[in-house]
C-alpha positions as a printed Julia matrix, in Angstrom:
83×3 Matrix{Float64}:
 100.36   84.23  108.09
 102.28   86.81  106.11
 100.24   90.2   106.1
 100.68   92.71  103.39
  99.49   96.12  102.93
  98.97   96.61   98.74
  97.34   97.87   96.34
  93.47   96.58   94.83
  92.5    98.23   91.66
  88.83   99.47   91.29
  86.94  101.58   88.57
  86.52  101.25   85.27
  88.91  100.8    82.38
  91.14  103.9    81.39
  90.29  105.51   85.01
  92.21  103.55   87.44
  91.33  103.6    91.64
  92.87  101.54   94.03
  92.14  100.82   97.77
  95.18  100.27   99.96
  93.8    97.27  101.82
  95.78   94.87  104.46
  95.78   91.26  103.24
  97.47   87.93  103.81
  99.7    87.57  101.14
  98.76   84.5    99.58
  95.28   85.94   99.16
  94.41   86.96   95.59
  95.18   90.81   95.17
  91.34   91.84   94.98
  90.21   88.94   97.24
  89.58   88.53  100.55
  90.98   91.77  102.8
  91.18   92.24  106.15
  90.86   95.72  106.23
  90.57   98.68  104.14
  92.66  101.68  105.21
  91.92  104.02  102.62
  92.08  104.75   98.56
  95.06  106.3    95.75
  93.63  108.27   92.78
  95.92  108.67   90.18
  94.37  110.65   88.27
  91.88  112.51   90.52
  88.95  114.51   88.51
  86.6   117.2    89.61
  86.88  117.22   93.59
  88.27  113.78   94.47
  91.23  113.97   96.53
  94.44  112.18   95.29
  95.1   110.35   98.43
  92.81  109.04  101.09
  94.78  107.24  104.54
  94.18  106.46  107.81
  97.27  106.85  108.78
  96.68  106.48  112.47
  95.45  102.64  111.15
  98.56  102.14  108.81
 101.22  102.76  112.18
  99.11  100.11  113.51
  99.19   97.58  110.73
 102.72   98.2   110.36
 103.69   98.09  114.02
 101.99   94.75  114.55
 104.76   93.48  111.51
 102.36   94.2   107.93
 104.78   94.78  105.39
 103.81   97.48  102.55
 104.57   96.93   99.27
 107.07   99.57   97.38
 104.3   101.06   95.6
 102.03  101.75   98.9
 105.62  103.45  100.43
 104.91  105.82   97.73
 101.82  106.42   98.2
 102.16  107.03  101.61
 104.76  109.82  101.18
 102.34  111.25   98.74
  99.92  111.6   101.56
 102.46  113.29  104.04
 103.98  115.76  101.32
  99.57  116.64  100.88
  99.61  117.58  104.67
């Protein structure tokens, strides 16, 4: 079983949200996760933060041999530059 850490897109059309979930990779993107380690705003309004990670959890995921998808990389270096 290949694991993946990606993206899942969530809200509504024209405001985009996305959980960064672990999956097997021949899952269907918003299928069937097997965990959810945290969520990517684009566009974050009022008091929502732009990235949300358990970072602690993503070491693990990717220690154990998940591979993260270019996009999540990103994201992830987003959340460091926040701290």
């Amino acid at each position: 079983m290949a694991v993946v850490i990606r993206l899942a897109r969530t809200g509504a059309k024209h405001t985009p949200k996305y959980r960064i979930t672990v999956a097997d990779s021949r899952r269907y993107v918003t299928g069937k996760h097997l965990e959810v380690l945290g969520t990517y705003i684009p566009t974050p309004k009022g008091a929502d933060q732009k990235v949300k990670i358990d970072m602690e959890k993503y070491n693990e995921w990717v220690k154990k041999g998940a591979q993260p998808s270019d996009r999540v990389k990103h994201v992830v270096k987003l959340a460091q530059a926040a701290k």
